[in-house]
Structure formats: C-alpha cells, structure tokens
N, C-alpha and C positions, 0 to 999 in steps of 0.2 A: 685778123685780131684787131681788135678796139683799142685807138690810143686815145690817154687823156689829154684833152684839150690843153692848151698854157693857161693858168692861173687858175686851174682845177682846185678847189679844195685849202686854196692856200691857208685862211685861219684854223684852218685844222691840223695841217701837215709841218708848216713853218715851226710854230711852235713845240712839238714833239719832237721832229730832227733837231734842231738846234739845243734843246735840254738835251738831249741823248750828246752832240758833241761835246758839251760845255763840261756833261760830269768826270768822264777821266780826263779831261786835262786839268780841271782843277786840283781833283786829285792825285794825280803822277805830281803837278809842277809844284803846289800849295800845301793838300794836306800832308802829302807827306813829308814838307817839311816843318810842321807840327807837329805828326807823329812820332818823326824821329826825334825831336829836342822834347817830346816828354819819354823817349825811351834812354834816353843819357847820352845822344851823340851829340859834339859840340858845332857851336855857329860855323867855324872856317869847313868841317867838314860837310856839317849840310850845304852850306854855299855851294861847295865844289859839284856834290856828288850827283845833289836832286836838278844844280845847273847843268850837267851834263842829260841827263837829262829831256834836255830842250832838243837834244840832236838830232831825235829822229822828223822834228816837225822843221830842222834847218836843211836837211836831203832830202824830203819828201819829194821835190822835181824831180828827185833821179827816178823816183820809178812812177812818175803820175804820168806820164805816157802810157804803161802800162794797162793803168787803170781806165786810158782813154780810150786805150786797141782794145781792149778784152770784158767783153760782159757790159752788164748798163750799171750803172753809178747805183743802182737800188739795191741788186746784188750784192755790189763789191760792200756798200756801208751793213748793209745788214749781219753779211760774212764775219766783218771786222766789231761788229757789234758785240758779236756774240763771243770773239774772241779775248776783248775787253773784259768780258763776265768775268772768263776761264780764269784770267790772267789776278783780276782781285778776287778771286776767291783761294787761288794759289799763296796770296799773300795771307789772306788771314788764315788759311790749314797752317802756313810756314814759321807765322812769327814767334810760335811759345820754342822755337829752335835753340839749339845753342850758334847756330850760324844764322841768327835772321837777318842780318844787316847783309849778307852779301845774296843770299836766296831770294830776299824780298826786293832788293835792287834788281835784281834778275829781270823778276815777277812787272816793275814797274816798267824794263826797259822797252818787255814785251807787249802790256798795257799802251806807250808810250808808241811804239811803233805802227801798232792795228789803230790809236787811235788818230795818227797822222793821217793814213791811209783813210780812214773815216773821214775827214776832216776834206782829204782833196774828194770822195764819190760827193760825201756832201752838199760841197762848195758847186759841184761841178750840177746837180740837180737842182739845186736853186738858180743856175742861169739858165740851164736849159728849160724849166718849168714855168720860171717867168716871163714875160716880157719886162723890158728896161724899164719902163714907167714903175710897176710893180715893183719891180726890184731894190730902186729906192724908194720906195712905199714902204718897202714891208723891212727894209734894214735895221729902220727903229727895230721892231717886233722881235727880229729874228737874233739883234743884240741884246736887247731886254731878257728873251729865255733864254739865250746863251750864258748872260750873266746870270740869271734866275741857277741855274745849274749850277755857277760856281760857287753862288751863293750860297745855295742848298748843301756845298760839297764843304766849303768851307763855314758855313751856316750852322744847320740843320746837324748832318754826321759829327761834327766836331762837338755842339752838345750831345748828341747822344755817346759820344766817345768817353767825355767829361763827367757823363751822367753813369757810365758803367767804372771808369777810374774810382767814383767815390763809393759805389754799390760794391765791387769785387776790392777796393784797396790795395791792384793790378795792373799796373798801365797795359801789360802784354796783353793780357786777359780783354784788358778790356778795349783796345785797336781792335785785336782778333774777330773779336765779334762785329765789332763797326765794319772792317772792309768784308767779313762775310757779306754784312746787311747790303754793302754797296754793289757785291757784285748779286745779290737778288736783285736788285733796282737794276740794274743795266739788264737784266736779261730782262725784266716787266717792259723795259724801256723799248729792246729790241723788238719785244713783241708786237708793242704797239705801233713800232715804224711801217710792222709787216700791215699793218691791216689801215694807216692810215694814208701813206703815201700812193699817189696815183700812179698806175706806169705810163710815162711818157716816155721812153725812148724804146718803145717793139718796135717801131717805124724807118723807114731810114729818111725822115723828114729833117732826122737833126745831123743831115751825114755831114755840115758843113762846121760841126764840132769835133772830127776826127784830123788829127794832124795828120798830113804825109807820113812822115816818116818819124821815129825817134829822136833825130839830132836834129832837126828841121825846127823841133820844137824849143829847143833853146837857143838856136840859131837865132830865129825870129824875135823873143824875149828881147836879148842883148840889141837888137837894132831898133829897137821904139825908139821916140825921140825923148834929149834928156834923161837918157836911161843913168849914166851916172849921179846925177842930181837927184832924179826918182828913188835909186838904191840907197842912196846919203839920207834921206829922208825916210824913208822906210826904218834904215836901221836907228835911227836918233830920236824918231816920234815917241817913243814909250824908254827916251835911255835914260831918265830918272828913275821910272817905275819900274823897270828892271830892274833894279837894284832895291827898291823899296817895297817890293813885293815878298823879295826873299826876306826879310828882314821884320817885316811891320808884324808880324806874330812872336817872333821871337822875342821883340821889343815888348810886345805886352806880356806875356809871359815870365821874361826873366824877373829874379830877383832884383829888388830895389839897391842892393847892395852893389851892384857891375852897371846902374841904368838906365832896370828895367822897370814897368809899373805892378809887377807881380800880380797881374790879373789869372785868375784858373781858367784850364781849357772849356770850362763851361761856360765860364764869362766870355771868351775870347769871340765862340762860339755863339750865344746870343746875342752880342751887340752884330755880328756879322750878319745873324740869317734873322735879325727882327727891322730895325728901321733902316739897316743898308740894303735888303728887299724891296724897300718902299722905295726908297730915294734912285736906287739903282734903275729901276722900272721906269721912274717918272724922265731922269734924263736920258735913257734909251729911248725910248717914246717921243720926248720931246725932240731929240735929235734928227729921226727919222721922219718925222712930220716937216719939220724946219728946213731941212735939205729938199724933200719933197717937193716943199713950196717957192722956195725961194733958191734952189742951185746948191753946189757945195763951196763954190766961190766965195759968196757971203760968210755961210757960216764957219770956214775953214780957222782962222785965226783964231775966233772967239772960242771953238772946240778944243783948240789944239791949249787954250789959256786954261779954261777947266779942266782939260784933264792934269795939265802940271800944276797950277796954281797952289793946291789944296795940298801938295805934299810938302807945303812950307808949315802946314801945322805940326805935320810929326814932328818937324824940328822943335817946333813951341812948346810939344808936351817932352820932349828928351831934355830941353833946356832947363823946364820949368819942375820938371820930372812930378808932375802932380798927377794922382791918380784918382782925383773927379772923375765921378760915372759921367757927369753931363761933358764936360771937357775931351773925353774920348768919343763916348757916343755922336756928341759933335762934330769933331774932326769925321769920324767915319763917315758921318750925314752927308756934310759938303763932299767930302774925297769922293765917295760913292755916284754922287749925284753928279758930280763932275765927269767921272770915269765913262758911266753910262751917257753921258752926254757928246763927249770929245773924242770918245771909240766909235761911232755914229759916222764922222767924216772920217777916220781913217779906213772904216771898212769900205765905204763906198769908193772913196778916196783907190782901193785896194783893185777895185771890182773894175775902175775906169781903166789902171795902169794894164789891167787882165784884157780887156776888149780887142774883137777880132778875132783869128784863127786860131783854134788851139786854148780859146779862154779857159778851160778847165785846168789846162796842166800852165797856163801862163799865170792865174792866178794860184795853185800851187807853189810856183817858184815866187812870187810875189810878198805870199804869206810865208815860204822860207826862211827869204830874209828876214822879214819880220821875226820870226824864233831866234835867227842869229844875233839880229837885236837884244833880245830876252835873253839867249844864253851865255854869251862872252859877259857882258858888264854881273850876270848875274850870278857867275861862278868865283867874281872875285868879292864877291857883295861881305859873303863871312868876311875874309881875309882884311876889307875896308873897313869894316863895324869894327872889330877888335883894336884896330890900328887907332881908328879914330876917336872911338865910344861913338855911344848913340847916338850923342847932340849933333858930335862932328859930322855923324855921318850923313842924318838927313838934312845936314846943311850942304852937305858936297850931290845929295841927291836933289834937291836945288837948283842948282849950279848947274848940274849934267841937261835940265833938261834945253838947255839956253841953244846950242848947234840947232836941235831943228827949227825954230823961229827965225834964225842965219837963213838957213835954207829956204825957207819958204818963201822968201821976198823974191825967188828967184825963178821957182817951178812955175811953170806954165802950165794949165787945164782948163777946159771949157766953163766958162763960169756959171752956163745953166746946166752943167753936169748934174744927169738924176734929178731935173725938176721936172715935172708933172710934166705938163704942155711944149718938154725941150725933145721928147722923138713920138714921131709917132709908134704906135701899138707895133710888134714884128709880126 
C-alpha cells in the first residue's frame, strides 16, 4: 500500500483538522457557558460546572497510550469526530427538557471526552506528518484555524443563537436549534477530514512513535529535564485567562445593575466572530512565521506579554463600566490579537517539552496539564467574580498572570527551537 510522503498536502489538511478540533472545545468550555447564563443558571454555578468540565482533556494521558497502541491517529480522530456530532445533537433534541441542565451536562461531558481523544490522534498526526522545520512553520496556521473555530463557536453560533432568541422570543427554542446546527457542522467537518487528510501511518516507517509499554510512557515524561519547572509553567501560562475566559461573556452580558455592560447575545457574538477573526488570524500567523525565523527563545517573553497584557483592559471596562461599542470592540481587537499571538510560543513551546519517544502520548500529557491549568483556577472563577465584582476581579486576573514570568527566567530550551535552518529535514 502507498504511504503519504511527510508534508503531503499540509495547506490543505492542517487547516480542516485543526477547525474540526477547535469547534467542540469551544463549545463544551465557552458556549456553553453563554448558553447556560442565557437559560437562568447563575455565575458561581457555571463556574463550577462547565470548569469541570475541562477534565477530560486534564486525563487524557491516561488513555493516549491507547491511542498510540491501537489503530492510526486518522481512525481514532475521525471515530471521535463523529461522536462529537452524536453528542450535540443529543443536546439540542434534550434542552426543551424539564431536566436539561443535568442531561445536557451529560451530553457535554461525552462531547468533552471524544473530543480530548480527538485532540491527542490529532496532535499526534501533525508530528508524525511533519517534519520539525514544518511543524513550526505551520504552528502559526494550525493556531490561527484552531482559533478560527473558536471563533466561529463563539462567533458565528452565538449570533445565530441570538438571532433565533429575538425571532422565536425562546432562549430554549432557540440554543436548541443553534447546537442542532453545530452538530450538522461537525459531521460536514468530519467528512471532510475523511477525504482530505493523507494516510501516513499504513507503514511501520513510524514504528519509532510507539512506546513500549503503557507505563513506560509516563515513566519517561516525568524524567525530562526540569520537569518540575516545565509543569509550574505549563500550569501558570494562561492562569489569568483561565479565569477570564469563564467570566469575559458573562461580564458583557449581565445587567449594568450587578456590573455588567448589558450587551445581547447577538452583540456578544458579532464583536467576537467579526474583527476578533481578523485580529486573531493576524497574530496567529504572525506568531508562527516569527518563531520560524528567529527560534522560540526570542520570541518567548514578548508572547508570553501579549497574551496577558491585554486582560488589564477588561479591568478598564468593569472599572469604568462604559459600554462603548468602540471601547469593547477595542479591548477584543488587542486581547484577540494578543492571544493569537502568545498561544504561538506556548504550542510550540508544548511540542518541544513532547520530543523524543512516545511524542504523541508525551505531548498529550503535556497538554493535560495545560487543562488542569484551565480548569482548577476556572472553577472557582464564578465563586471570585461574586466575591469581588467585576472590577475586582479582572484586576486579580491581572495579578494571577505574574508566576509564569517568575518562571520563565529560569526554564532552560534551545533558543533556536522551531527555527527554519535549526534541524535538518527527518
């Protein structure tokens, strides 16, 4: 049988895998904490519940071995793709319920788990398909659709959600329909993985991606160098945004009365999926080109300052409580542009800690952590925002992001890591 070449096809394939990972997790982590604060559940419980969550993408190590012994990574995402569909489409038959809150958590946790699993065959065909060079080449690209996805999830579905709340006069009515729509899109999505992704692993060319053994592979993990330091930094890179992720919707949405800038989920939704598309593109893009050329060394700091930077404006608008179109659309501009920028070095950043044997299930456990990041600080994010108000809080998310910059003066990594000309081709 005919294997595909390394870097077969990549502007075509890159781009569709990673929009197909980016839509349920925006949706499990994000919309649905929109959906539910326009269906009348309050902040500390969304906090809790949609942070939880995060869990299945904090174990996913545990079973990405699995994934590594058994079947090729094209299978396993496609399998899980489709189970993704099942899973929002169960949510939208479920929500006109008298129990939708706890059937539609169900629904999510199952979404949430296929699409962990997605997430490590993914992860795991972008390194085998690439060579190194390529791989930080195309990080930008492959962040940019990622975000494009969340975009879109938080974007795109959220006006059209917005747009059926005012048409039906329904919030139930009109989720319902939005997560049907969502799970048509994943299965259009899935279909396209099938027909554009190349198969490279019929061979046993890539036999030196299967670990020995099941424990062998976390063995391994824990003994990198600086492995504590690496996991402190992992978990701390995005510990402002953790918290301000759960929260930056809720904040434009609530009433001015407790806040909030009382924007409608249509509103919330077009400033997200019109120039935070643009912006979000351009520093994805630019991020991956700049590491590219110049290492991740250089750009590391300056990344790691955009993406926190810009969540000192939310503070600006909760203090100032103004609800200027230009003043928010603003802040999203920069935050956006920042994000797409400073997520850039921590993926590649992600991919170097993963190098060697077993990179599939080692960047797995890698990105683990990174959810554990996400979901501890983000479960308590409601329970923060009540205690503090808004102002307080995105000033304490401020604050939170200050540990990883500690850290960083201290990590050790190849300073041409991911530049063009720093490995040769494999």
């Amino acid at each position: 049988m005919n294997v595909a070449p390394k870097d077969k096809n990549a502007w075509l394939w890159i781009p569709f895998l990673y929009f197909t990972q980016g839509i349920p997790y925006i949706l499990v982590v994000t919309v649905s904490v929109i959906m539910y604060k326009r269906l009348g559940i309050g902040n500390a419980e969304i906090g809790l519940y949609t942070s939880w969550l995060y869990l299945p993408w904090v174990i996913k190590p545990l079973w990405s071995p699995i994934v590594d012994l058994n079947g090729t990574k094209r299978k396993w995402f496609l399998s899980m793709q489709l189970v993704i569909s099942l899973a929002f489409l169960g949510i939208g038959l479920f929500l006109p319920s008298n129990s939708f809150f706890t059937i539609t958590l169900a629904f999510f946790w199952m979404a949430a788990f296929a699409s962990a699993t997605n997430d490590i065959a993914s992860d795991g065909y972008y390194m085998i398909g690439l060579t190194q060079k390529k791989q930080s080449f195309f990080i930008g690209l492959r962040s940019t659709f990622y975000r494009l996805a969340m975009v879109t999830g938080q974007g795109l579905l959220v006006i059209f959600a917005g747009y059926m709340e005012n048409k039906y006069g329904d919030n139930t009515k009109a989720w319902s329909i939005t997560m049907i729509c969502a799970a048509v899109l994943m299965i259009a999505l899935t279909i396209s993985n099938f027909f554009t992704t190349p198969k490279f692993e019929e061979s046993n060319t890539e036999s030196k991606e299967k670990p020995a053994g099941f424990f062998e592979v976390f063995a391994s993990f824990f003994k990198k160098h600086q492995i504590g330091l690496v996991l402190i930094f992992i978990l701390t890179y995005r510990l402002g945004e953790s918290q301000l992720v759960k929260m930056a919707s809720p904040f434009l949405l609530d009433k001015l009365a407790v806040g909030g800038l009382a924007y409608s989920t249509e509103a919330v939704g077009t400033i997200y999926g019109t120039v935070g598309i643009i912006m979000l593109s351009l520093g994805g893009i630019l991020g991956g080109i700049l590491i590219s050329r110049d290492g991740l060394k250089k750009w590391m700091l300056p990344m790691l300052l955009a993406l926190n930077l810009p969540n000192a404006l939310y503070a600006v608008l909760a203090i100032t409580q103004t609800t200027s179109l230009y003043a928010v659309v603003g802040t999203v501009v920069i935050e956006q542009f920042g994000y797409g920028f400073g997520f850039a070095a921590f993926m590649m950043y992600l991919i170097y800690v993963a190098e060697g044997a077993s990179k599939t299930s080692h960047y797995a456990i890698a990105t683990g952590f990174m959810a554990l990041g996400m979901m501890l600080p983000g479960m308590l994010s409601g329970y923060i925002q009540e205690w503090l108000g808004y102002d307080g809080f995105f000033i304490w998310v401020v604050i939170a992001a200050l540990p990883a910059f500690f850290v960083l003066r201290f990590l050790k990594y190849p300073a041409d890591y991911g530049k063009k000309t720093a490995e040769p081709n494999d």
